[in-house]
C-alpha positions, 0 to 999 in steps of 0.5 A: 090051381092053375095048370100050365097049358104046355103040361099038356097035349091039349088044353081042356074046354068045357061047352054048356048048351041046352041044345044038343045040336049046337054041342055036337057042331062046337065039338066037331069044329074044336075036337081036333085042336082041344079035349072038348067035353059036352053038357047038356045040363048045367048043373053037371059041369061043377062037379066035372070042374072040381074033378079035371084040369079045365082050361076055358067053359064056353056056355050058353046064357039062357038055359032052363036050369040056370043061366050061364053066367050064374054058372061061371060066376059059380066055378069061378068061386073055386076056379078062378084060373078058368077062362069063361066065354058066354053065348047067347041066341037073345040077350039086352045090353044089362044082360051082357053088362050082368054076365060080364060083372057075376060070371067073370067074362072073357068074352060074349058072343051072339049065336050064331056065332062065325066060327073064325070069330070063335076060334079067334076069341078061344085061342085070345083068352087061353093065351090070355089065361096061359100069360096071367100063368106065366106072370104069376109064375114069375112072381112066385120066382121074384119073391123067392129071389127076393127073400133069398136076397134079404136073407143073403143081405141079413147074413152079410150084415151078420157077418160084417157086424161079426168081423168089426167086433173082432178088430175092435177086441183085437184094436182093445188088446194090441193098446193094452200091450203097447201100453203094458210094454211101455211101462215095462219099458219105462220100468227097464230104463229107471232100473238100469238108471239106478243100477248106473248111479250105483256103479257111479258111487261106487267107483267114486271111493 
């Protein structure tokens, strides 16, 4: 699950790299700025990812238990979220084009690597990571508001369908007394009509 960057002090970067020389280097350079977490053997990282809110894995390619983009192409499975940068002391065009395609790749990097062109591409793919956060919130937010609508829209209709019904029973009733009074009216008339007739003949004597 994706973790907003602003619920933290710091974001979280892991760094895979045979060479514990280059670990030590990279956490000294990114230490101040991010919680920087180091290994020396791949196959230790999955179990920490699983465990911790990661941000970004930055790992070498070419290790001795497995490559680096076989790594990120793993955790990638469940954590899709996590923005992966790859380095690489060696590697051929395919190499590249592979560990872009199976490990998910923001970024690939020759070693050795200028550190204002590290820090560049690190601060890039967090705040291209912390934007696919923000739009996959909004949209969360957009299909709650437009379910909220329907459901708003189906009761209205409910309600207006509701109301018509009720004039045409109360329309139903008012012409079944017009036509009630009418009659009874008619009635009146023909009765006061005879009455009068009567008084007539009587009168005539």
């Amino acid at each position: 699950m994706m973790q907003q960057a602003g619920s933290r002090d710091k974001q979280t970067i892991v760094i895979v790299d045979d060479e514990q020389p280059i670990l030590t280097e990279l956490k000294i350079l990114l230490g101040r700025t991010y919680n920087i977490h180091t290994f020396v053997n791949p196959e230790e990282v999955e179990p920490f990812v699983d465990q911790n809110e990661v941000d970004m894995i930055i790992s070498d390619e070419m290790m001795p238990e497995m490559r680096g983009s076989a790594l990120l192409a793993l955790i990638h499975e469940k954590h899709p979220d996590i923005c992966n940068i790859v380095l690489s002391g060696q590697a051929e065009k395919d190499d590249i084009v592979r560990a872009v395609n199976e490990g998910h790749i923001f970024s690939f990097l020759y070693k050795p690597v200028e550190r204002q062109q590290l820090l560049h591409v690190i601060q890039n793919g967090l705040e291209n990571r912390n934007m696919k956060f923000m739009l996959a919130e909004q949209n969360i937010k957009l299909k709650e508001y437009n379910e909220n609508l329907e459901q708003m829209v189906a009761e209205k209709t409910t309600q207006l369908v509701k109301a018509y019904d009720r004039l045409k029973m109360l329309d139903a009733d008012k012409m079944s007394f017009l036509i009630y009074l009418s009659q009874e009216m008619d009635s009146s008339l023909d009765r006061i009509q005879k009455l009068a007739e009567a008084l007539l003949n009587y009168f005539a004597f």
